[in-house]
C-alpha positions in Angstrom: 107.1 111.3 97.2 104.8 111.9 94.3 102.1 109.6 93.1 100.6 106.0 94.2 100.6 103.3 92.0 99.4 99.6 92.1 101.2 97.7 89.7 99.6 94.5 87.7 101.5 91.8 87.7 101.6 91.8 83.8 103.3 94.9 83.6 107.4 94.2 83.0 109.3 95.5 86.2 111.4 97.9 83.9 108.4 99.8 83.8 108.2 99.9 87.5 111.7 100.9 88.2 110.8 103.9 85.9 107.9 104.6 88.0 109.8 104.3 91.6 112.9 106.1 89.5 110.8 109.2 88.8 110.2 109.2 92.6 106.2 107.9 93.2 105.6 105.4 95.3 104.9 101.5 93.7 103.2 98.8 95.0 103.4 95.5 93.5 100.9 93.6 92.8 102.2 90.3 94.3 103.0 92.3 97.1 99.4 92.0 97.9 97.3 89.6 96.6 97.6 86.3 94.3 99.7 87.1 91.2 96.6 85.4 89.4 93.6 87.0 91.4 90.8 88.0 88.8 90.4 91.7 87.8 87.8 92.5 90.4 89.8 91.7 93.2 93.1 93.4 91.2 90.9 96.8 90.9 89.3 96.5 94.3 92.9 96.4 95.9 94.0 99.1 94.0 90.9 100.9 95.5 91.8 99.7 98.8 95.3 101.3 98.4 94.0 104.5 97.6 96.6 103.8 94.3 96.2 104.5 90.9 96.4 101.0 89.1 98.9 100.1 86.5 97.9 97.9 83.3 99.1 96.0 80.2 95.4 94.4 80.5 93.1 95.7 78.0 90.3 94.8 80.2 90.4 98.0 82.8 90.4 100.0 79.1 87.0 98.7 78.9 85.0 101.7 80.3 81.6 99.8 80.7 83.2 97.0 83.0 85.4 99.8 84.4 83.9 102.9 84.5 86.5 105.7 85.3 84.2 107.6 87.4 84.2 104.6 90.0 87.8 104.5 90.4 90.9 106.4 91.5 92.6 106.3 88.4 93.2 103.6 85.8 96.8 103.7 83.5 96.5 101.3 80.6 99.6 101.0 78.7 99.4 99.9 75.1 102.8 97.6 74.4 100.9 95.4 72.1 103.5 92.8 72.4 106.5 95.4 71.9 108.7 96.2 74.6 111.3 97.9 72.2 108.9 100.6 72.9 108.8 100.9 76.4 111.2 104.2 76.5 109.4 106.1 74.3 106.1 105.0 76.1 107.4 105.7 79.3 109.3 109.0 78.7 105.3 110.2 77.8 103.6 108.5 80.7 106.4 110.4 83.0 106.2 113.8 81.4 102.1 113.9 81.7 102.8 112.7 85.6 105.4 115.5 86.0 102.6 118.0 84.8 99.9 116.6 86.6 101.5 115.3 90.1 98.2 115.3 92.1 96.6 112.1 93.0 93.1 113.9 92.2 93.7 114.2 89.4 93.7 111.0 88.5 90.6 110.4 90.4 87.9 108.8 87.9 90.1 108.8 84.5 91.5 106.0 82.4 94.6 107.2 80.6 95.6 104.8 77.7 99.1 105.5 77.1 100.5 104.7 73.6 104.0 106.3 72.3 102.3 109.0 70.7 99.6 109.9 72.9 97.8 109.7 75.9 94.0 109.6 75.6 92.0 110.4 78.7 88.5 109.1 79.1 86.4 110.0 82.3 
């Protein structure tokens, strides 16, 4: 199995059919904790997972609330209210995973994810 990913419960479950498709392992959000439990307790399970979190939530872009270097990994994906371009989006997020298909890796990155390009900050 490849990567670990905790899944927000904002993100549309195409996108994590793509992720379990491509063969890494997903957990669900509401799996885990209350589908409305604040941020802090969204990123601490993530943490307690050992799983790389998944986000439409601009928030865990914000490096000075979430500092990369204090988490395992951080995936924001930029839909900005367009799911037409979830393929496109995704086809990128899954290449850059193919090429990089080691948890440490992720370990203390954010990676916003638009169609275009995926930005890293640490």
């Amino acid at each position: 199995m490849g990567l670990k990913f905790f899944v927000d419960q904002c993100v549309p479950s195409s996108i994590s059919q793509i992720l379990h498709d491509a063969d890494h392992k997903v957990l669900l959000l509401r799996d885990y904790i209350a589908i409305d439990s604040p941020d802090n307790v969204v990123i601490a399970k993530a943490q307690e997972l050992d799983a790389i979190l998944v986000s439409l939530n601009g928030d865990f872009a914000d490096i000075v609330s979430y500092p990369p270097a204090n988490y395992r990994g951080i995936i924001s994906l930029q839909l900005r209210n367009h799911p037409e371009i979830i393929p496109q989006l995704m086809q990128r997020l899954i290449d850059y995973l193919s090429a990089h298909n080691s948890m440490d890796h992720y370990q203390g990155k954010l990676l916003v994810v638009e169609v275009y390009r995926i930005r890293i900050r640490e």
